[in-house]
C-alpha angles and dihedrals in degrees: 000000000000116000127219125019114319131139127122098296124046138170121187105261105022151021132262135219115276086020118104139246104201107309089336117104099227108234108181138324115267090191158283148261145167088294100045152270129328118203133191105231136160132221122239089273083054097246112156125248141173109229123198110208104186118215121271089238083062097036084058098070112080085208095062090041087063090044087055093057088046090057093048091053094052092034088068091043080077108091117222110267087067118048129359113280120252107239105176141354148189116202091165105043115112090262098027107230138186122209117211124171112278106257119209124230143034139302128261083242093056098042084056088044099050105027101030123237128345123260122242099260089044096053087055086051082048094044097049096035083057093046088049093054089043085053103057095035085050097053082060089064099245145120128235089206090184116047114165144145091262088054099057120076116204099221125171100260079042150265125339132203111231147191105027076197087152096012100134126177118261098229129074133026106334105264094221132064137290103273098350119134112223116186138047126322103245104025085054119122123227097253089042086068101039079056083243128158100299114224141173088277096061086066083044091059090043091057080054091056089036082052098056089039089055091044079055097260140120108228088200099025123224136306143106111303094277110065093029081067090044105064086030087068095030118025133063110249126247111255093170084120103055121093106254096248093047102052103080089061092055099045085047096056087042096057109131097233115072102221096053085059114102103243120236091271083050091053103050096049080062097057102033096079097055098057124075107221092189092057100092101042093076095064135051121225095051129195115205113240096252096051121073120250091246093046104109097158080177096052116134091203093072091038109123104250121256122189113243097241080059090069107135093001118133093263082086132049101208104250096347089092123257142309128198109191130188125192127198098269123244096261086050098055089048094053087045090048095046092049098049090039096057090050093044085052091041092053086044088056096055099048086059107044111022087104076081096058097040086246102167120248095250099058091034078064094036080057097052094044092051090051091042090059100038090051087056091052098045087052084043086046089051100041104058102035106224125221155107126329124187117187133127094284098065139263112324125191133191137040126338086248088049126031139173121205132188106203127241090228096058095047121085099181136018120181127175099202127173121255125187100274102008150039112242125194109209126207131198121198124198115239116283094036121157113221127192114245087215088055090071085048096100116079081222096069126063138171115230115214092266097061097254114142115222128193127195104215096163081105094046120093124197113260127222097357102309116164119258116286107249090057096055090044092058083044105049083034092056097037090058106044098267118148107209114037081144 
């Protein structure tokens, strides 16, 4: 039984694919956040699981450390149906980690993201499935404390309420500091961020916010934190987006005082009575109420494509979706190997004999260093093979032990188009996007002026069988809401 993060590849602050958490082989990374990673592994009978690994900067303070046991320990107090089970768990490993069962399926945040706004009869499903979950969180004793769409995944049997990353139990001493607001700006309550004593209503007045968010709204607007928790505390929240009928339910779970708020029981005595629990049991197949009708997370029609004789290669983790890799082809390394050895010589050269020459001492050593370091990371370039990688995450580049990957849900457009001598993806992000630094790292890699990010592929060559990739790009693309792939 090891404990941390270990396996044949590492990187400080996180795990790799192929590397371990534990027991667990380490597949790809689901996402990240302010506390840390979360990674998608399987155990050693090949079951999947969603592993949290927390920051080192985290994983340093004994007294977080103690907060993190404590979560562990409430997080298993919530029974299945809910929220995904902890399975295993780690509080004293080097990077403490916390091992649920892997939940299918996307989050609420995604599903607004890709398909637009729920319907009306979607956002009561939503209402009562959430309640439900409060309910039964709330029964425990404990306190979400962060409720949000990207913490909600809409599985078949349902959505689940994930990452209890700040959940805390309600008895005893509060586990966070005097005055401090712990959660997420717009789904805040008012006395979250008055750093006041933190309830089950505060979770209730978070599902109002997750409600209008889900109808395609912002209950506080945008803006910098502010004045988000400004007008969180002191002013009345916008409803516009909410389906008339609807509404009352939603401004009654946003008062700003927490016991006029309806509790989770309450709640779901509201909702009950609008959904038909018998409406799904005369057709097969069935779409749960809160999943849209065209939502088939399982269809073959949108699966990357993967050539026959790649059955069972490493393009594809067997039920942990997909995977097209492209590594920078043989010609290309060499090419790569002969131009950073002749500088490296010719910099030799000159640390030699640049007495000849009545080169001062101090640029004759500034000569070796700079050899001495180009020829490191030309072993390092030739050793991990760098390249292109395609899954459900995004588009990653760089090496297996350090990958950069641009997300699917932040890109609007991707187009792989023709140039005189080489073939560029290019990648459009919507406003606000977060991109890696490390991802501009390859020189094959550059930014335009208008943001758009283009790769040159004509010197990458498909692994293990994967399909051509033109063909994966129009797939992935397809498969997460992408317009282009052509």
């Amino acid at each position: 039984m090891g404990k941390g993060t270990r396996g044949r590849h590492r990187r400080r602050g996180g795990a790799v694919i192929g590397g371990r958490i534990g027991t667990y082989v380490i597949v790809r990374e689901l996402g990240s956040g302010g506390m840390g990673s979360v990674y998608l592994g399987r155990s050693r009978a090949g079951r999947a699981v969603a592993i949290k690994v927390i920051k080192a900067e985290y994983a340093a303070d004994p007294e977080f450390r103690r907060r993190f046991r404590r979560e562990v320990e409430a997080a298993r107090k919530v029974g299945g149906f809910h929220t995904a089970a902890v399975v295993d768990a780690d509080p004293d490993a080097p990077l403490p980690w916390m091992a649920s069962a892997y939940i299918e399926g996307p989050t609420l945040a995604q599903e607004v993201a890709r398909r637009g706004p729920l319907d009306e009869k979607r956002l009561w499903a939503l209402a009562a499935a959430l309640a439900e979950a409060l309910r039964a969180i709330h029964a425990c004793g404990l306190v979400h404390r962060d409720l949000k769409p990207a913490n909600i995944v809409l599985a078949d049997d349902g959505p689940r309420v994930l990452d209890f990353g700040i959940a805390r139990a309600t008895e005893g001493t509060r586990m966070t500091a005097e005055h401090v607001a712990v959660g997420t700006l717009g789904f805040l309550a008012p006395e979250q961020a008055q750093g006041l004593d933190v309830t089950g209503a505060s979770d209730v007045f978070a599902l109002g916010a997750v409600l209008v968010a889900a109808a395609g709204g912002r209950a506080f607007g945008d803006g910098g934190p502010h004045g988000l928790l400004y007008r969180a505390v002191h002013e009345e929240a916008d409803v516009s987006a909410v389906p008339a009928a609807l509404s009352p339910v939603v401004v009654a779970c946003l008062r700003k005082r927490p016991e006029l708020r309806p509790t989770s029981e309450q709640l779901l005595d509201l909702c009950a009575d609008r959904i038909d629990l018998t409406e799904t049991a005369t057709t097969e197949p069935v779409h749960p109420p809160w999943q849209a009708a065209d939502t088939e997370p399982a269809s073959p029609v949108a699966q990357p494509p993967v050539r026959p004789e790649a059955a069972g290669s490493h393009t594809r983790s067997a039920g942990a979706g997909p995977v097209a890799l492209y590594l920078r082809s043989r010609r290309s390394r060499m090419s790569l190997a002969l131009r950073n050895s002749l500088v490296i010589l010719a910099l030799v050269a000159f640390a030699a004999g640049g007495g000849l020459l009545h080169v001062g001492e101090g640029l004759r050593v500034l000569g070796g260093c700079t050899a001495f370091l180009m020829l490191l990371r030309l072993l390092g370039l030739l050793s991990q093979n760098d390249g292109l990688v395609l899954n459900d995450l995004g588009i990653g580049v760089g090496s297996p032990t350090n990958l950069a990957v641009l997300r699917w849900s932040e890109t609007t457009s991707v187009e792989l188009r023709q140039e005189t001598r080489d073939t560029v993806l290019t990648v459009r992000m919507s406003e606000g996007h977060r991109l890696p630094l490390a991802f501009l790292k390859p020189r094959w890699v550059r930014r335009s002026r208008d943001g758009s990010i283009h790769i040159r592929t004509a010197w990458l060559l498909p692994s293990g069988g994967t399909a051509p990739l033109a063909e994966s790009v129009r797939s992935f693309a397809a498969r997460n809401g992408v317009p282009g792939g052509s």
